[in-house]
C-alpha positions in Angstrom: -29.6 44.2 -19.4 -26.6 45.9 -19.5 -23.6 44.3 -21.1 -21.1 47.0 -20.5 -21.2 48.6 -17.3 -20.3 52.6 -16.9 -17.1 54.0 -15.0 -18.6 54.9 -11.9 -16.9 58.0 -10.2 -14.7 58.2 -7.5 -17.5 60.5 -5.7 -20.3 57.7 -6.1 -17.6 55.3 -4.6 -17.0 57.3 -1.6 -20.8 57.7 -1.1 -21.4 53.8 -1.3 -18.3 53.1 1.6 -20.2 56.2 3.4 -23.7 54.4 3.3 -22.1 51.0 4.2 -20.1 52.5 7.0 -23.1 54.6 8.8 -25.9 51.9 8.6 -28.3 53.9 6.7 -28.6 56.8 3.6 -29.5 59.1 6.1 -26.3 58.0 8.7 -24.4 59.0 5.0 -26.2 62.1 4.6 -24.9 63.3 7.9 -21.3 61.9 7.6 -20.9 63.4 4.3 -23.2 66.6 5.1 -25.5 65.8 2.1 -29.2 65.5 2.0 -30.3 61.8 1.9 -32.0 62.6 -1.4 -28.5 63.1 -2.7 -27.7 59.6 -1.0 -30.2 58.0 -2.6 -30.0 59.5 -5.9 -25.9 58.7 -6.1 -26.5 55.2 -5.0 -29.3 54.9 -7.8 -27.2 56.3 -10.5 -24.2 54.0 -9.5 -26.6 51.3 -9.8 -27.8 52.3 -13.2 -24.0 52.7 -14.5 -23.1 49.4 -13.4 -25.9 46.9 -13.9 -26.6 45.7 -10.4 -28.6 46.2 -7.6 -26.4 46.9 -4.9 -28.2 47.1 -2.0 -31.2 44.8 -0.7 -34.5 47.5 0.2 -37.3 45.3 0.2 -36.9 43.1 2.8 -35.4 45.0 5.7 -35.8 48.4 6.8 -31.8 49.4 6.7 -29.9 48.7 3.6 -28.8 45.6 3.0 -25.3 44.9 0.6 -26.5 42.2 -1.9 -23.5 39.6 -3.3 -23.2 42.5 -6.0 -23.1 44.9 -3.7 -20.4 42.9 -1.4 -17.6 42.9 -4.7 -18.4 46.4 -5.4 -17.9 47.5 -1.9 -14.3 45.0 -1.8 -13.2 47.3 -5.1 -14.9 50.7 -3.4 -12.3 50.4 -0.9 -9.3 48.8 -2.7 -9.7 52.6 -5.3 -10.7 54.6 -2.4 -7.5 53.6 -0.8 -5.4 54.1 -3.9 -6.5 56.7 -4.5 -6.1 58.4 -0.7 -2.3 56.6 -0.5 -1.7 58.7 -4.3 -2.7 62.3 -2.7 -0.9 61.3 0.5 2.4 60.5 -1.7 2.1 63.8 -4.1 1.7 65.8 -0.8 5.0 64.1 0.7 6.9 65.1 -2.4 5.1 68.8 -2.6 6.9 69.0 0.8 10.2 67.3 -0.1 9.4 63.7 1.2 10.8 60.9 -0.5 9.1 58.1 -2.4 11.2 55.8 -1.6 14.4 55.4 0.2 17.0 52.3 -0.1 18.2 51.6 3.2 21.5 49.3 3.4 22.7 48.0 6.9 25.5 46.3 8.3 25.0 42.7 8.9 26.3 43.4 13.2 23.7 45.9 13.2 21.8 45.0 16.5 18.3 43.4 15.6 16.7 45.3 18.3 17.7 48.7 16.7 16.6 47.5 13.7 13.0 47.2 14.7 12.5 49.5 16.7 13.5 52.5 14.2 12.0 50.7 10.9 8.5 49.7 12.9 8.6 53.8 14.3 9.6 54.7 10.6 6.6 52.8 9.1 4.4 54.4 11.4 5.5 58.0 10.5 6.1 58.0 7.1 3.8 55.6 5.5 3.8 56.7 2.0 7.7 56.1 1.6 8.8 52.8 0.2 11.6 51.3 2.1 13.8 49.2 0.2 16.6 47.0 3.1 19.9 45.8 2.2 22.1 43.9 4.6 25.6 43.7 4.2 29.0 43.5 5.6 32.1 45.6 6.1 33.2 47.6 3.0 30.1 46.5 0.9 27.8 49.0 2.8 29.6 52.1 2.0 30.1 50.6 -1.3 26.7 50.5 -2.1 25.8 54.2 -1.3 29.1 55.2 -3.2 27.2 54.0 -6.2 23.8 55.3 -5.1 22.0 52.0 -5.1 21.4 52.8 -1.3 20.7 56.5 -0.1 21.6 55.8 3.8 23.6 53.3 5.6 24.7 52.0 8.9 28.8 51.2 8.5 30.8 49.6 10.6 34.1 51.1 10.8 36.6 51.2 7.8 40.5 51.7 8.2 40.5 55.0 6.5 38.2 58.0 5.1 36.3 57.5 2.2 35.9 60.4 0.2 33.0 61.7 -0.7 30.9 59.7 2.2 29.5 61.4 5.6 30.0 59.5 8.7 27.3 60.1 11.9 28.3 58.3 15.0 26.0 55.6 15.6 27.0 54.0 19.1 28.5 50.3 19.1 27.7 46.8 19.5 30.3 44.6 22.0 32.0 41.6 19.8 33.3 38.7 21.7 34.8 35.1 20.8 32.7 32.3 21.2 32.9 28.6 20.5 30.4 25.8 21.0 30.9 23.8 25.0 33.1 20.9 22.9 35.6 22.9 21.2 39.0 22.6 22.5 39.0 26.3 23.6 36.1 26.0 25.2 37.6 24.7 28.7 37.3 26.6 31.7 40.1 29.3 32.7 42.0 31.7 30.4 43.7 30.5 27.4 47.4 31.1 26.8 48.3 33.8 24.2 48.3 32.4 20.8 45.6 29.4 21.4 43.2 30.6 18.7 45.6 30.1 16.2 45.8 26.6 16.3 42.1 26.6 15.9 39.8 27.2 12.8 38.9 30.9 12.9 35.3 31.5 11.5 35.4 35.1 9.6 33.1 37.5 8.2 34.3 37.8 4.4 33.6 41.3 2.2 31.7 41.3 -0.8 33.1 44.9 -1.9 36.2 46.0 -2.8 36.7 48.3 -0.3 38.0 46.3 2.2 39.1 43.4 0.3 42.6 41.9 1.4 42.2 43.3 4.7 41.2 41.1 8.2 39.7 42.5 11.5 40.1 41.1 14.2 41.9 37.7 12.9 44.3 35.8 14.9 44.4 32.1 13.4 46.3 31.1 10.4 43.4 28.8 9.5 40.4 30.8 9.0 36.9 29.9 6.7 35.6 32.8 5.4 31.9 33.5 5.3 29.7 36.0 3.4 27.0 35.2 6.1 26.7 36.0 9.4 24.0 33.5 9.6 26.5 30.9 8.6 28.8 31.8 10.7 26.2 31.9 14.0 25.5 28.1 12.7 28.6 26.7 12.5 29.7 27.9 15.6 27.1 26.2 17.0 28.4 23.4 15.4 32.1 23.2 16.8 33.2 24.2 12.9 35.3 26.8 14.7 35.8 29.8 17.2 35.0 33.3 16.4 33.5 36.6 17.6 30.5 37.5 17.3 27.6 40.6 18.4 26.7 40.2 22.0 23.1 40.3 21.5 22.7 38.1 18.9 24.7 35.2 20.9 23.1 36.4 24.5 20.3 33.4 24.3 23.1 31.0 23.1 25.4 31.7 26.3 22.9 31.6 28.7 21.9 27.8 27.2 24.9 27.0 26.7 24.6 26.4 23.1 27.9 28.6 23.3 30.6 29.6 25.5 32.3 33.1 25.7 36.1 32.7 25.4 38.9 33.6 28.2 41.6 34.6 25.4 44.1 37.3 26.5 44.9 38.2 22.8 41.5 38.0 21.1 39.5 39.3 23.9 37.1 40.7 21.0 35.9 44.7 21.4 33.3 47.1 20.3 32.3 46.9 16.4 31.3 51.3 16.1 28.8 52.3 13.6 28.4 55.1 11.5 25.7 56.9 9.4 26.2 57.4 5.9 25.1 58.9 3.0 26.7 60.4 0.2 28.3 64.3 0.6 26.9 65.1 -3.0 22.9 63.9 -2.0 21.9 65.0 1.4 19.1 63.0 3.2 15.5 64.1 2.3 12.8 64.3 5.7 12.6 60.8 5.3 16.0 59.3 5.6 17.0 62.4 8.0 14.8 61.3 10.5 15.8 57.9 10.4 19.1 58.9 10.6 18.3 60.1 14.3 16.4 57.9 15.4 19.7 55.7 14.9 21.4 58.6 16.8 18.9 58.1 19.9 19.3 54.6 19.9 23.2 55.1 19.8 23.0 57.2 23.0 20.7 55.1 25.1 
């Protein structure tokens, strides 16, 4: 009995998922345009390398996997595949297509968009690792300024940032909403100034980019929040009043969970996206197609 089994080759492997998947040696023979006697004589040798008896030829006429033979097929495939995603990888980079590419998004980045490009993306470039960052304001074109993300999807900053492409990327509406109890939430328009009085919820920058700077701030008592998540919740909760992406609000107007706000002075507008990526380190195939598949999106 043997104690320390052979390396089988990757050959003999293929031949075993070829016999399992046809039925029969001979339904291998054909697929792989072998005799069977080949078949039979690959399967026997991976037999003898490994100890076991992988397939069950006494008692029924096809070929029958044995427990054995049911582990060795689960690791047949798990190295087959390996070893097909490997060649599939080399080939991308023979022809200039990324490994991997770090992705970083702003936080009002429509979750629709989102989706729809990275489940397309997946589809067509399956050997590329994507790596997703979320973010807001400055902190996306911070992070491909250092090169910890390749591409990103800005909102808009006050001024030019050297060294950083912008792509125009289409918009997403912002207006101010509050939850149906909070004192600005009464029916008719507000007079100029009433947010101020009022608890201002506000999306806070994590970079330094931006840092001092407000958007779209009227009230002299704001909370600041890292999270758009946060923010989302405690409007819900009466906390405060703020604007916020139409689409990911849409469900909590039409239940009434929130109420969009009549205010002459803070009548919100549309947040514009941008593209980026670094002047020095153009996009690869990968991250340029991406890139316009954002573009699409923007003009539909």
């Amino acid at each position: 009995m043997i104690s320390d089994p052979g390396t089988p080759t990757l050959d003999q492997l293929r031949v075993l998922l070829a016999v399992v998947e046809a039925g029969s040696f001979a339904g291998a023979a054909r697929t792989l345009n072998r005799a069977t006697s080949v078949i039979s004589y690959s399967i026997a040798n991976l037999e003898t390398q490994l100890g076991l008896t992988l397939f069950d030829r006494e008692t029924t006429r096809k070929p029958q996997l044995t427990e054995a033979g049911r582990m060795v097929l689960a690791e047949a495939r798990l190295v087959s595949s390996g070893i097909d995603s490997l060649r599939a990888k080399a080939r991308g980079m023979l022809q200039g297509l990324e490994s991997e590419l770090h992705l970083v998004l702003d936080v009002l980045f429509p979750e629709e968009r989102v989706v729809d490009a990275l489940t397309s993306f997946r589809e067509r470039f399956s050997t590329v690792s994507l790596h997703l960052h979320v973010e807001a304001l400055g902190a996306v074109t911070k992070l491909v300024l250092d090169r910890t993300a390749m591409v990103g999807v800005s909102g808009p900053l006050d001024s030019v940032t050297d060294g950083i492409e912008r792509i125009a990327m289409g918009s997403v509406r912002m207006i101010p909403v509050a939850a149906p109890d909070h004192p600005l939430a009464g029916a008719g328009p507000k007079a100029p100034g009433a947010g101020r009085e009022h608890v201002q919820l506000v999306l806070t920058d994590r970079s330094p980019l931006t840092k001092g700077r407000d958007f779209a701030v009227v009230s002299s008592h704001t909370w600041r929040l890292a999270d758009l998540g946060s923010k989302h919740m405690l409007l819900k909760a009466g906390i405060g009043w703020g604007n916020m992406p139409v689409p990911m609000v849409a469900e909590d107007l039409e239940s009434g969970r929130l109420v969009h706000l009549d205010m002459p002075d803070a009548p919100g507008g549309d947040y514009v996206f941008a593209a980026i990526h670094r002047t020095d380190t153009p996009p690869g195939p990968a991250a340029s197609w991406l890139i316009s598949r954002f573009q699409v999106q923007g003009r539909e």
